[in-house]
N, CA, C and O atoms as a CHARMM CRD file, in Angstrom:
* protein
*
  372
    1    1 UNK  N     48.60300  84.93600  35.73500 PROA 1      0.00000
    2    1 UNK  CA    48.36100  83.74400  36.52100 PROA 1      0.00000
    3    1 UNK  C     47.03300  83.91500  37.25900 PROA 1      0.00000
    4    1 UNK  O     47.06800  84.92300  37.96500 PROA 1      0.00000
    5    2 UNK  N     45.54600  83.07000  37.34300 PROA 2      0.00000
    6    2 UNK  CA    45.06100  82.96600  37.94600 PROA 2      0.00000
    7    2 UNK  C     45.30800  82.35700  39.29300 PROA 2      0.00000
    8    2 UNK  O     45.38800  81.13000  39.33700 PROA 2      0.00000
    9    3 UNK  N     45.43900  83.05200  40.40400 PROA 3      0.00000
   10    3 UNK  CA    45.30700  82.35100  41.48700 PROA 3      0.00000
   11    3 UNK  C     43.96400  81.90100  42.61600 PROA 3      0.00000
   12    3 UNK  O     43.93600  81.29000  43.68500 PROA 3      0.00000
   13    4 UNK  N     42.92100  82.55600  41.74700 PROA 4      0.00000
   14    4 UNK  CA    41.21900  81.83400  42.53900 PROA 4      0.00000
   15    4 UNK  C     40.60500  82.53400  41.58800 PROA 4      0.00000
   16    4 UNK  O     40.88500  83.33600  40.69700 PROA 4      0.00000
   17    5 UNK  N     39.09200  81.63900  42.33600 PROA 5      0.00000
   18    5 UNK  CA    37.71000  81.50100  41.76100 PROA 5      0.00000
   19    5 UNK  C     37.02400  82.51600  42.15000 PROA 5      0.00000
   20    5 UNK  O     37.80500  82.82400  43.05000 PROA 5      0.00000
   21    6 UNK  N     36.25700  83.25100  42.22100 PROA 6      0.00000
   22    6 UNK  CA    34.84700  83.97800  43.11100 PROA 6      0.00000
   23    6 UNK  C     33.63700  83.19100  42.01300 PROA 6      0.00000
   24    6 UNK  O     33.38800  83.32300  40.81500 PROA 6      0.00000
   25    7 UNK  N     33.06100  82.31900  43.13800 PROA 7      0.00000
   26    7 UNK  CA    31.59900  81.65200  42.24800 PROA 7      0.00000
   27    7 UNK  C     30.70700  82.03500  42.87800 PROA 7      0.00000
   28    7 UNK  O     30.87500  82.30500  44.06700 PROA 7      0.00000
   29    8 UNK  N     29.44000  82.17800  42.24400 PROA 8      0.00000
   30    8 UNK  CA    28.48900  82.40200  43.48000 PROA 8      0.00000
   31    8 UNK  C     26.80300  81.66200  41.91900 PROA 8      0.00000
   32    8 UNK  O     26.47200  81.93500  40.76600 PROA 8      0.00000
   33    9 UNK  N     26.48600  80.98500  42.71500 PROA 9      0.00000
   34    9 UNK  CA    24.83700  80.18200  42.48400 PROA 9      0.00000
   35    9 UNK  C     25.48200  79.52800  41.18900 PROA 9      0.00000
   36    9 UNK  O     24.69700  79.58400  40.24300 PROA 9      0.00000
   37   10 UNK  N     26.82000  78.86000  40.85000 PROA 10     0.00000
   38   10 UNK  CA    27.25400  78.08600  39.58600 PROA 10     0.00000
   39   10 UNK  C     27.19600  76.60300  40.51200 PROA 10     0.00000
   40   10 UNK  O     27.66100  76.32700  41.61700 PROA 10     0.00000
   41   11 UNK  N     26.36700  75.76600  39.47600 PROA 11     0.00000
   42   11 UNK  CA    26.23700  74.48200  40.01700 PROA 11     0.00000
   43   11 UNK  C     26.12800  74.23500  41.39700 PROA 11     0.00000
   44   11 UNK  O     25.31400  74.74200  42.16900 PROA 11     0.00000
   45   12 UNK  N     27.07500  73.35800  41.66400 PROA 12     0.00000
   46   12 UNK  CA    27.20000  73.16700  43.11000 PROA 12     0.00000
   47   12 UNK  C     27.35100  74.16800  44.22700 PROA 12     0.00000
   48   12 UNK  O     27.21500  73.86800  45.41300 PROA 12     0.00000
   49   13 UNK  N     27.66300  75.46900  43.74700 PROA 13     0.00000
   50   13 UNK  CA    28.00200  76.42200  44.25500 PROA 13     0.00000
   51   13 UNK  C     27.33400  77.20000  44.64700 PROA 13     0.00000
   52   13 UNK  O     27.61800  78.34800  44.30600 PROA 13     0.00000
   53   14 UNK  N     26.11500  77.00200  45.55300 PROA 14     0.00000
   54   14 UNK  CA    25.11600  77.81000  46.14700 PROA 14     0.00000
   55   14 UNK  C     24.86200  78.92800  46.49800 PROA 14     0.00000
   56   14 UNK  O     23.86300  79.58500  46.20700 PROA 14     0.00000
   57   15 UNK  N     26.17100  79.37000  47.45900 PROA 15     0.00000
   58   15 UNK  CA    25.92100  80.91900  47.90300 PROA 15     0.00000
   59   15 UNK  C     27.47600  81.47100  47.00200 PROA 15     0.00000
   60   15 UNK  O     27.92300  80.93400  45.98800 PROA 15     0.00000
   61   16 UNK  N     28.00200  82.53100  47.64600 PROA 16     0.00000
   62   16 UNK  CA    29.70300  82.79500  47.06600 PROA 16     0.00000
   63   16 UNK  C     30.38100  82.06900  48.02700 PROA 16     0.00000
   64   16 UNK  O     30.15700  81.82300  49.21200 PROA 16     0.00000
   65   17 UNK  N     31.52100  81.69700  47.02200 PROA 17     0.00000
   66   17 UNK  CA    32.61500  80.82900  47.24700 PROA 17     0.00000
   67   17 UNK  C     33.83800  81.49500  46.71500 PROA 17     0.00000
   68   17 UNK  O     33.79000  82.27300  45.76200 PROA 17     0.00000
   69   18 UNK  N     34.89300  81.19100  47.32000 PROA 18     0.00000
   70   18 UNK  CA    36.37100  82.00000  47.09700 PROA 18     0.00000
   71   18 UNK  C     37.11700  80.42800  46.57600 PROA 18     0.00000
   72   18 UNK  O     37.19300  79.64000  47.51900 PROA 18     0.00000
   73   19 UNK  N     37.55200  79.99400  45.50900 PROA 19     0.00000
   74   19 UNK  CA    38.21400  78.82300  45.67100 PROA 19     0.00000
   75   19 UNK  C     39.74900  78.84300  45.25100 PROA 19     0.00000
   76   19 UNK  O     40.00200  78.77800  44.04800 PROA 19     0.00000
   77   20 UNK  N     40.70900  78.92400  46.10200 PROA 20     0.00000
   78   20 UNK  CA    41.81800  79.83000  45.62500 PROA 20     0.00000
   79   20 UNK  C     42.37700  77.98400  44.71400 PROA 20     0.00000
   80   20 UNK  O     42.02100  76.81700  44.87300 PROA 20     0.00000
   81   21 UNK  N     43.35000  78.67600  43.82900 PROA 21     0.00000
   82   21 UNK  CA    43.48800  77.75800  42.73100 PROA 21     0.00000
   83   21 UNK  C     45.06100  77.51600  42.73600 PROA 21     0.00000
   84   21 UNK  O     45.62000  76.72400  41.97800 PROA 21     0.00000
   85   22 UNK  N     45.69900  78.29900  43.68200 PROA 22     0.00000
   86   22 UNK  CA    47.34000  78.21500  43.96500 PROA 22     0.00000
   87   22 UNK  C     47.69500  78.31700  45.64500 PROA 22     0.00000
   88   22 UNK  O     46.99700  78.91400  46.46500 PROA 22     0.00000
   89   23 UNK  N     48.89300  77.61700  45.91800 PROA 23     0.00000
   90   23 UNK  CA    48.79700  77.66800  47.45300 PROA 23     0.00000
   91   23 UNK  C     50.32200  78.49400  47.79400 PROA 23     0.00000
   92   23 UNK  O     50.66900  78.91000  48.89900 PROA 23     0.00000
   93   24 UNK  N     51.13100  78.59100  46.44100 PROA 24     0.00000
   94   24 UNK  CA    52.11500  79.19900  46.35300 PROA 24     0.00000
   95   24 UNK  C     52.17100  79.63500  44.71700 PROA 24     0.00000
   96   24 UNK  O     51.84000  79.13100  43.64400 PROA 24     0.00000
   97   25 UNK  N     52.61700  80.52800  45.06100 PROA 25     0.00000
   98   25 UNK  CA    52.71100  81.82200  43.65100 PROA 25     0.00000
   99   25 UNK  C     54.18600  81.31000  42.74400 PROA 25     0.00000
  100   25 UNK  O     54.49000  81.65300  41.60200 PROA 25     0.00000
  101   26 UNK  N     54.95300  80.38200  43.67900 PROA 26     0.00000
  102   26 UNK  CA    56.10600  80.21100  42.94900 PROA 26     0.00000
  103   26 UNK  C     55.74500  79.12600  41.52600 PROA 26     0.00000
  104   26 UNK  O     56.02400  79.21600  40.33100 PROA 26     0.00000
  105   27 UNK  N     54.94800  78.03600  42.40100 PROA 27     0.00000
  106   27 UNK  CA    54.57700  76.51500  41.51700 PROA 27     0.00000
  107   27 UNK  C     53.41000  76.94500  40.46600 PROA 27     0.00000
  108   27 UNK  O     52.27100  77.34900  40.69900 PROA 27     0.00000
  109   28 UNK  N     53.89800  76.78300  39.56800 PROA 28     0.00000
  110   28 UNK  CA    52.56400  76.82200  38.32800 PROA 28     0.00000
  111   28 UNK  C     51.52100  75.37000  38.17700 PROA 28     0.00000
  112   28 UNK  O     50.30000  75.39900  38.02200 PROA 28     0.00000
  113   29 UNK  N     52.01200  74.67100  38.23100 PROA 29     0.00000
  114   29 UNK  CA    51.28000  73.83100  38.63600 PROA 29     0.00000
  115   29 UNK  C     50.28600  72.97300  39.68600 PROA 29     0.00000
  116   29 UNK  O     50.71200  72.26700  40.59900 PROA 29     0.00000
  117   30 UNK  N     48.99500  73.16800  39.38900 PROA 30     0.00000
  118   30 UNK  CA    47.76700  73.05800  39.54500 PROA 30     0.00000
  119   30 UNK  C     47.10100  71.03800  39.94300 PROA 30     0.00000
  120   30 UNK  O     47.27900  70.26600  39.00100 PROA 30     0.00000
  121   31 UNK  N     46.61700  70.59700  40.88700 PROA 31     0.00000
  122   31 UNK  CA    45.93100  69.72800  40.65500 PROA 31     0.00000
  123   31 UNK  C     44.76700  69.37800  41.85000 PROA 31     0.00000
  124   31 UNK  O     44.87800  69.41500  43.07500 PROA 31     0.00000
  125   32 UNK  N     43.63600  69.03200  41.01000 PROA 32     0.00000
  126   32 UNK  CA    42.10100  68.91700  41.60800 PROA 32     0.00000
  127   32 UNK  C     42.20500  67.73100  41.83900 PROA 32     0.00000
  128   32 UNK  O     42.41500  66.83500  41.02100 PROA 32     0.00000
  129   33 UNK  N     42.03000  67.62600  43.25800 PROA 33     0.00000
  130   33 UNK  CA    41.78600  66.20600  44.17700 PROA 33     0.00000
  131   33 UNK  C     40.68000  66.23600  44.78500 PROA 33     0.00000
  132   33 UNK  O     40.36300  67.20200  45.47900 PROA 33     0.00000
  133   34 UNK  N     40.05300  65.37100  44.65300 PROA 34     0.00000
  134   34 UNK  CA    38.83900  65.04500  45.48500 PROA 34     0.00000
  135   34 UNK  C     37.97800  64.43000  45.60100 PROA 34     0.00000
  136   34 UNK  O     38.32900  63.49900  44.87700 PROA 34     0.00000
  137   35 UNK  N     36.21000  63.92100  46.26900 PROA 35     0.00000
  138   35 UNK  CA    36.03700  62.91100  46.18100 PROA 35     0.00000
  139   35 UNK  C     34.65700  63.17600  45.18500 PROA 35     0.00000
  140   35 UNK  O     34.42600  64.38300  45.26100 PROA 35     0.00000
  141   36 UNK  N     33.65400  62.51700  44.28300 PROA 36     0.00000
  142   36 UNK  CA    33.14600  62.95500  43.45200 PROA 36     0.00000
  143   36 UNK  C     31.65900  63.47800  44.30600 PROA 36     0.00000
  144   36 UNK  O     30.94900  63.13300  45.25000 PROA 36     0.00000
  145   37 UNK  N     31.78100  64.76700  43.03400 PROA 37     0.00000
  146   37 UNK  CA    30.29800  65.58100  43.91500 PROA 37     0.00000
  147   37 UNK  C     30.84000  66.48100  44.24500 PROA 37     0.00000
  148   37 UNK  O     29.86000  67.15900  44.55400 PROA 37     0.00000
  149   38 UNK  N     32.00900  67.34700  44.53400 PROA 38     0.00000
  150   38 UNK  CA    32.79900  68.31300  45.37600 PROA 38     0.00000
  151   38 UNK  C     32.83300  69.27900  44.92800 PROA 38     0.00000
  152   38 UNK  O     32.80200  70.27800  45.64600 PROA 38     0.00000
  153   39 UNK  N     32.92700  69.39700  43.24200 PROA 39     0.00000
  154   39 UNK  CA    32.91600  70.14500  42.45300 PROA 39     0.00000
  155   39 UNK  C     34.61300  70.75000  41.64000 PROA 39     0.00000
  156   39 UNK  O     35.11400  71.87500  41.62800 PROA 39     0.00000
  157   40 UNK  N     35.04500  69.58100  41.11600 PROA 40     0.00000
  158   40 UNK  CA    36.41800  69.87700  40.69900 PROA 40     0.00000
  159   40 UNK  C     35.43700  70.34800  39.24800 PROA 40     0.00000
  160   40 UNK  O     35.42500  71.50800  38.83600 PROA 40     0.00000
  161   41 UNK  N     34.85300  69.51200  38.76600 PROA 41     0.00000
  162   41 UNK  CA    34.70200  69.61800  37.51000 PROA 41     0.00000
  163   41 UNK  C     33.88000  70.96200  37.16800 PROA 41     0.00000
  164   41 UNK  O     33.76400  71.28600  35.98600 PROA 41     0.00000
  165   42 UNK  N     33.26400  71.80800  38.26700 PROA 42     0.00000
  166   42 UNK  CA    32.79800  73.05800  38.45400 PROA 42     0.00000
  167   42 UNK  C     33.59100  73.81400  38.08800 PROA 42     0.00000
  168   42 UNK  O     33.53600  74.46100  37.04300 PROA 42     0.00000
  169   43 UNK  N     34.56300  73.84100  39.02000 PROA 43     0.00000
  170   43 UNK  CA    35.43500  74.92300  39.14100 PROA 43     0.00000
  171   43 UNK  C     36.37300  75.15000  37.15000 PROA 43     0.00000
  172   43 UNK  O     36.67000  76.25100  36.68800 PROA 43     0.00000
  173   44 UNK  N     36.43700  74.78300  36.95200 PROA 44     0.00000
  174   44 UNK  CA    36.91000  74.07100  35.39300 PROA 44     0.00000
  175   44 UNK  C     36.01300  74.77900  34.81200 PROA 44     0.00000
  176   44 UNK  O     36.16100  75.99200  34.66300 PROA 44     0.00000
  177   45 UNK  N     34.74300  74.00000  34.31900 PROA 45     0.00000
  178   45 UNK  CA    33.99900  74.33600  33.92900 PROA 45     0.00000
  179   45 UNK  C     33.51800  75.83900  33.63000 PROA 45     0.00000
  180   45 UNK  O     33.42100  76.31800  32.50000 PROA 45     0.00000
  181   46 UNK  N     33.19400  76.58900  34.99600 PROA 46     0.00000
  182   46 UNK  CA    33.42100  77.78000  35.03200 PROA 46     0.00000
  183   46 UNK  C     34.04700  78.97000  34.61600 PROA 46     0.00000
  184   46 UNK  O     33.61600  80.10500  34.40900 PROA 46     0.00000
  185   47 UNK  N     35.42700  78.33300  34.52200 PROA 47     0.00000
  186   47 UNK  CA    36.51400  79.12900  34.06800 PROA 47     0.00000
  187   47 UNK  C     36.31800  78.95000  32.49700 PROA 47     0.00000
  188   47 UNK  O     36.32600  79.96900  31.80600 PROA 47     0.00000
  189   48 UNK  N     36.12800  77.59800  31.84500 PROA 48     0.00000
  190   48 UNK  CA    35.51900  77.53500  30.62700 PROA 48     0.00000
  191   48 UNK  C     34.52700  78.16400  29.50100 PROA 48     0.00000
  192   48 UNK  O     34.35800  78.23100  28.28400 PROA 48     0.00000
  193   49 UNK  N     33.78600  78.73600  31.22000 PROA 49     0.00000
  194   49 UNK  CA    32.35200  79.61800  30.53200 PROA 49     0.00000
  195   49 UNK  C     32.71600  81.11500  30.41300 PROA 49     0.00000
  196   49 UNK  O     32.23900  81.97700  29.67500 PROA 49     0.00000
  197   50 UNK  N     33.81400  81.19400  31.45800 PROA 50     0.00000
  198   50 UNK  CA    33.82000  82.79200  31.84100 PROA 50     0.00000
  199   50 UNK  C     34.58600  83.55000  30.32100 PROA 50     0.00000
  200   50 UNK  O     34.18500  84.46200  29.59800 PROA 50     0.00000
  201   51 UNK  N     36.13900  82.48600  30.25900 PROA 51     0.00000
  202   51 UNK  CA    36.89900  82.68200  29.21300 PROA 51     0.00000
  203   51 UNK  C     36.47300  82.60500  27.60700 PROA 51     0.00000
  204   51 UNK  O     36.76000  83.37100  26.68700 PROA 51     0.00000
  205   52 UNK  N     35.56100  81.20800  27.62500 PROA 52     0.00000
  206   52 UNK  CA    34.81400  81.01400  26.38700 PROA 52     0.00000
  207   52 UNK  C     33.62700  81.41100  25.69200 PROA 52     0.00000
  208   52 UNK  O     33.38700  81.19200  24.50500 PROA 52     0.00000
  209   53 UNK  N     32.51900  82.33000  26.95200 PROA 53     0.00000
  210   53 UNK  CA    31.63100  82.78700  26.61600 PROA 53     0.00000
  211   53 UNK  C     30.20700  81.73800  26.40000 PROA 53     0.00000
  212   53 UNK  O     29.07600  81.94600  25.96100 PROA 53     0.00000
  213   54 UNK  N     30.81700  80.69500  26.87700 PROA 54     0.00000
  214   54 UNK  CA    29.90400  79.08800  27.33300 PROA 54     0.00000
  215   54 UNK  C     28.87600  79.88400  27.95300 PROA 54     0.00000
  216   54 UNK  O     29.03200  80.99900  28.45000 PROA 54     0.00000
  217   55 UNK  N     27.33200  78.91300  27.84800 PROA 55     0.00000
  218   55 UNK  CA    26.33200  78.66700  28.87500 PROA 55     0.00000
  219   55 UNK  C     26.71700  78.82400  30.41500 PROA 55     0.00000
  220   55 UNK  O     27.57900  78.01900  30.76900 PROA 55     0.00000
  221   56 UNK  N     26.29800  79.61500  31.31500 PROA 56     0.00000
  222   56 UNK  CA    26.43900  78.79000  32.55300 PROA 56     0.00000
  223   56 UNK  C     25.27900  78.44500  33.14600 PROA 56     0.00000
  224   56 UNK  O     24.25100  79.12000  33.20700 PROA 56     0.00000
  225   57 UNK  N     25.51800  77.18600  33.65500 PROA 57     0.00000
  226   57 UNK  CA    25.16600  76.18500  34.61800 PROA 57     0.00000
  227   57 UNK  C     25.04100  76.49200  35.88300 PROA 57     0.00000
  228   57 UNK  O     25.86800  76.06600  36.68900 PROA 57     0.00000
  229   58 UNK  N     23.96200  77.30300  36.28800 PROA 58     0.00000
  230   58 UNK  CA    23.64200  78.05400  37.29900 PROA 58     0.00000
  231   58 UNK  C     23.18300  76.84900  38.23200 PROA 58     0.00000
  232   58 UNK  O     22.93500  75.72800  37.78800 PROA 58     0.00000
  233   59 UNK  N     23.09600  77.21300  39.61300 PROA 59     0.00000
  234   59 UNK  CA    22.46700  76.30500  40.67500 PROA 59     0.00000
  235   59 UNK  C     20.87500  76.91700  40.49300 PROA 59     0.00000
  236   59 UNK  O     20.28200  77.98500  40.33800 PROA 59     0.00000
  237   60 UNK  N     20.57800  75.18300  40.65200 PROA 60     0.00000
  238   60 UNK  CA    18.61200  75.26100  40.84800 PROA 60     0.00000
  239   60 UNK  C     17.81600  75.91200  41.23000 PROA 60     0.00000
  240   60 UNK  O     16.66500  76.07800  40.82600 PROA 60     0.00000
  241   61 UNK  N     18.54700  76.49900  42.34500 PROA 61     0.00000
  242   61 UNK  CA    17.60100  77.61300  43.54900 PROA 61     0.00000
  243   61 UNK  C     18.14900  79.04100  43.02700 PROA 61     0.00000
  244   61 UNK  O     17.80600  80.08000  43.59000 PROA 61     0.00000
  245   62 UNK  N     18.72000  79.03300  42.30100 PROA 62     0.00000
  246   62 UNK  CA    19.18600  80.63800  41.95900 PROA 62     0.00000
  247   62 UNK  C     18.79000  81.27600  40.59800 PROA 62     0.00000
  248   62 UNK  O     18.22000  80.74200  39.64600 PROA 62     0.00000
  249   63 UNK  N     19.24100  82.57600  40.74600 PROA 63     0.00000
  250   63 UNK  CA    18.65900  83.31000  39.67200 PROA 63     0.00000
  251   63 UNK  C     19.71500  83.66700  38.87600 PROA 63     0.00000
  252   63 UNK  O     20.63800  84.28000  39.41300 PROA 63     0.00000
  253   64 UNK  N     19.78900  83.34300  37.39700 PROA 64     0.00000
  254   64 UNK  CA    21.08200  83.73700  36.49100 PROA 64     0.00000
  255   64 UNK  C     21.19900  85.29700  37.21100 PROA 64     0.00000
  256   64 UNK  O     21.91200  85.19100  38.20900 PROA 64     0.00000
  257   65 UNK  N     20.79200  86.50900  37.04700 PROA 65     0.00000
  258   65 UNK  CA    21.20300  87.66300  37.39900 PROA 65     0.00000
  259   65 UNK  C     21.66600  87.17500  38.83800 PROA 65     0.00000
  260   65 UNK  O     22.81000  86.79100  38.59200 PROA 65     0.00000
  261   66 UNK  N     21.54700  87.05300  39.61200 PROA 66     0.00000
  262   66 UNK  CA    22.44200  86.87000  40.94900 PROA 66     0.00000
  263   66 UNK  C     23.91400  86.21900  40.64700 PROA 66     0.00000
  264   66 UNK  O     24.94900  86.68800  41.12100 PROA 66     0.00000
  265   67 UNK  N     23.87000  85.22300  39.90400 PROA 67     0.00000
  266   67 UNK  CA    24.76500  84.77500  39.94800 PROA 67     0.00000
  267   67 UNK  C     26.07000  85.25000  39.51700 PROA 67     0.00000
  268   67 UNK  O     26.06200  86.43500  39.18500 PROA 67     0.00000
  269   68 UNK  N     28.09200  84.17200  39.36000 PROA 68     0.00000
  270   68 UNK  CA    29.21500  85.05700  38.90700 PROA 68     0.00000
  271   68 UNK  C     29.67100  85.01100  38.73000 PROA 68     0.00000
  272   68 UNK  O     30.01100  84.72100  39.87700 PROA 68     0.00000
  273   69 UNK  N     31.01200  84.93000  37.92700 PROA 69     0.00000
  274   69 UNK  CA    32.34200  84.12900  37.93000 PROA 69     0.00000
  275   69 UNK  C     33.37500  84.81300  37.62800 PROA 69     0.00000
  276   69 UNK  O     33.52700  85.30600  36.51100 PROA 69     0.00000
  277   70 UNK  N     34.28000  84.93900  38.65900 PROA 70     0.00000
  278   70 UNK  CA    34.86500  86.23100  38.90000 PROA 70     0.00000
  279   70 UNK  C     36.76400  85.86200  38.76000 PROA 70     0.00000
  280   70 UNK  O     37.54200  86.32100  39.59600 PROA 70     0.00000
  281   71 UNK  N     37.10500  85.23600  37.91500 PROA 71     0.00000
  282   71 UNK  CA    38.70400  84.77900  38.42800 PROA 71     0.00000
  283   71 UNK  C     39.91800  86.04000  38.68300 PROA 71     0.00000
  284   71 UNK  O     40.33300  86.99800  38.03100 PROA 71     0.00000
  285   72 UNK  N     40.13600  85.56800  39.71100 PROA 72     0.00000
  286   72 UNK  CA    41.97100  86.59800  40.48900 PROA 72     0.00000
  287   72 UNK  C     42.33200  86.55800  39.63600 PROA 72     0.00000
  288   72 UNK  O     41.68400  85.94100  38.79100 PROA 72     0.00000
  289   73 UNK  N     43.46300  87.10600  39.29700 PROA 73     0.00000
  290   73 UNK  CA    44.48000  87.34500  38.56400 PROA 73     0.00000
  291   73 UNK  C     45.92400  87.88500  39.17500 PROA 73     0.00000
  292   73 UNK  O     45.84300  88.90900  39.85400 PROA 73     0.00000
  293   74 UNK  N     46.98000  87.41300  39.03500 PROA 74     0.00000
  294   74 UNK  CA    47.96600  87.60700  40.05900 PROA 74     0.00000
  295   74 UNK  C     48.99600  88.53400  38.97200 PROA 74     0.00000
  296   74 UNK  O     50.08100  88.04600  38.65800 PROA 74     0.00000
  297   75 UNK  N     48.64900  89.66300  38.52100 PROA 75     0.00000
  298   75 UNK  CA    49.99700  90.32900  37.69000 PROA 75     0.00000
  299   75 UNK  C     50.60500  91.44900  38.04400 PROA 75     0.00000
  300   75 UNK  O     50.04200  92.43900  38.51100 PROA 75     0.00000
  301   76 UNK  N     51.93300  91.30500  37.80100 PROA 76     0.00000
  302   76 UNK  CA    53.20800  91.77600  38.07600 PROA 76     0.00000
  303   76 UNK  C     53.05200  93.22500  37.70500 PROA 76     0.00000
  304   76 UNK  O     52.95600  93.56600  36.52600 PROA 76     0.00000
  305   77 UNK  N     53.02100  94.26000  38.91500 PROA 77     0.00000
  306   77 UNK  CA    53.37000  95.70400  38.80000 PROA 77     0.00000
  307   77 UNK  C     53.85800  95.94900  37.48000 PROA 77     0.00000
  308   77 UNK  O     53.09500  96.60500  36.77100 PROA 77     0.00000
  309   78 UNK  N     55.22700  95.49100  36.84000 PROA 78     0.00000
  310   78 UNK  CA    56.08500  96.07600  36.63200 PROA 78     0.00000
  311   78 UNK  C     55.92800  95.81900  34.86900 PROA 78     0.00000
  312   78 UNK  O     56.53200  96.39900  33.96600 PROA 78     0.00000
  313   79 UNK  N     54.90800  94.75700  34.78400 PROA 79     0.00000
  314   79 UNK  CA    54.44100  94.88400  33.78400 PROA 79     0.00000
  315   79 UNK  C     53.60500  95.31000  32.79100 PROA 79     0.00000
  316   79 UNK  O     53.33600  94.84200  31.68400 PROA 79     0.00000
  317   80 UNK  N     53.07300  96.74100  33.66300 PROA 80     0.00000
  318   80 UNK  CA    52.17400  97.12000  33.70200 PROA 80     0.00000
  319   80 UNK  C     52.05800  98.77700  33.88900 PROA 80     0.00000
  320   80 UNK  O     52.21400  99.29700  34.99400 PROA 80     0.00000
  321   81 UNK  N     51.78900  99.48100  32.78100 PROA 81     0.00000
  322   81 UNK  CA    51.91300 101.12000  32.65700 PROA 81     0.00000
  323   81 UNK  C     51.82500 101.71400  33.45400 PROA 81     0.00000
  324   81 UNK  O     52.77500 102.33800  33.92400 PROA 81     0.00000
  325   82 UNK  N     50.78800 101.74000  33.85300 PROA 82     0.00000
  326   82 UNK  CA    49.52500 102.81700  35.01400 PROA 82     0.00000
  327   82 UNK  C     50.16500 102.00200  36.30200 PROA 82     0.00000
  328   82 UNK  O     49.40500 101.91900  37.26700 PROA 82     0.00000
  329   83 UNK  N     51.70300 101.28000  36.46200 PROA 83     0.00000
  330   83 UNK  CA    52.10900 100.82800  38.34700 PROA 83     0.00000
  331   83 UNK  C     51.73100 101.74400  39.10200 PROA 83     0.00000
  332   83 UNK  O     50.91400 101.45300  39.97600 PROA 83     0.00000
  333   84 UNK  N     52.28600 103.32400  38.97000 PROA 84     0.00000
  334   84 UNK  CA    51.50600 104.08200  40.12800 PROA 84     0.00000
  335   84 UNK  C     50.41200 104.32200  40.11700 PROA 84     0.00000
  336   84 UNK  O     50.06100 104.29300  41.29700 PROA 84     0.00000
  337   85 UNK  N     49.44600 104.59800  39.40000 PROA 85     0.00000
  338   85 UNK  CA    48.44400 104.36800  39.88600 PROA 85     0.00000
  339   85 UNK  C     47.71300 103.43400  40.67300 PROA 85     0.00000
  340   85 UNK  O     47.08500 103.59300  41.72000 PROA 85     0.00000
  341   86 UNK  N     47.93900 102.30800  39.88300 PROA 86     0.00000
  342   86 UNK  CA    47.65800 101.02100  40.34600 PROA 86     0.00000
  343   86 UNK  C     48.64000 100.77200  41.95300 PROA 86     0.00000
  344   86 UNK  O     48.56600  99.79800  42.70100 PROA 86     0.00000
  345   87 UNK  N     49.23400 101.61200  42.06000 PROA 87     0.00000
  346   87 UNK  CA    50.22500 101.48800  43.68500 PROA 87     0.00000
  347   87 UNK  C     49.59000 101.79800  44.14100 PROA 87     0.00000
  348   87 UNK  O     49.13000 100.96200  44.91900 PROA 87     0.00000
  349   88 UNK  N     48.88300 103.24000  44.18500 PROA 88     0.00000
  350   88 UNK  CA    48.00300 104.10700  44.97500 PROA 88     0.00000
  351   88 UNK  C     46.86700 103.80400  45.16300 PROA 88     0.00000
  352   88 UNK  O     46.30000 104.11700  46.21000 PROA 88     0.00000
  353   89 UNK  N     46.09700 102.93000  43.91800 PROA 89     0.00000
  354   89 UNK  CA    45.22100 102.25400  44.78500 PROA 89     0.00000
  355   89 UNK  C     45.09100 100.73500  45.90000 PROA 89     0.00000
  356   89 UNK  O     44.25400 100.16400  46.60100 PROA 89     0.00000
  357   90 UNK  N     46.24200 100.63100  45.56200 PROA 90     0.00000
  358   90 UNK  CA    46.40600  99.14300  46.53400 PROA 90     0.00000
  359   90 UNK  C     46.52900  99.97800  47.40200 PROA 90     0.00000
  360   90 UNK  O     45.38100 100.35800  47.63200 PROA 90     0.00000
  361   91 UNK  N     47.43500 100.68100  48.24100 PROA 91     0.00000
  362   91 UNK  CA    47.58800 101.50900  48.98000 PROA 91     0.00000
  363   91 UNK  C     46.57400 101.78100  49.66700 PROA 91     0.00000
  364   91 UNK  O     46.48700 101.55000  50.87300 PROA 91     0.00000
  365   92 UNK  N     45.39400 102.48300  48.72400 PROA 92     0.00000
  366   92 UNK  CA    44.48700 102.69500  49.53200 PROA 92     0.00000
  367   92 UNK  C     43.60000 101.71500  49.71600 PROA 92     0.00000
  368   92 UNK  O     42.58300 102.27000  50.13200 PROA 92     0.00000
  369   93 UNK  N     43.42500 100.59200  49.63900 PROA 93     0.00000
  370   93 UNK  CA    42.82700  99.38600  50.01900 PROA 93     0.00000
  371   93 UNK  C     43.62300  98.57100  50.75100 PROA 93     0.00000
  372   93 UNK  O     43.20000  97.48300  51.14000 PROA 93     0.00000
């Protein structure tokens, strides 16, 4: 499950931005409200480029190397080999 964005100089997205994409971990379902210009169709987009290997659509004032697209990922310990390890470092963060 993705639950956010990390963007930084994509389109509208000037400096870094955190855009979390869930407000509860229970509901899978997702919806972009807003008024036009805000950047729903960014945030999309993005995820389009990151997953698909698309162009990105960097902002004007920025430099492709600066820029990022970074999506969370919300997965389950238990599905997952290396849990202690992966315990020990949450732990230590």
């Amino acid at each position: 499950m993705i639950v956010g964005l990390f963007l930084r100089h994509y389109k509208i997205y000037e400096n870094a931005y955190f855009i979390p994409l869930t407000d509860s971990f229970e509901d899978s379902f997702n919806v972009f409200i807003g008024n036009n210009g805000v950047g729903k169709s960014s945030v999309l987009e993005a995820l389009d480029s990151f997953f698909n290997g698309k162009n990105w659509n960097i902002n004007n004032n920025a430099n492709k190397n600066d820029s990022f697209i970074s999506p969370i990922f919300l997965i389950k310990k238990s599905e997952i080999q290396l849990a202690v390890s992966l315990q020990e470092i949450s732990e230590y963060f």
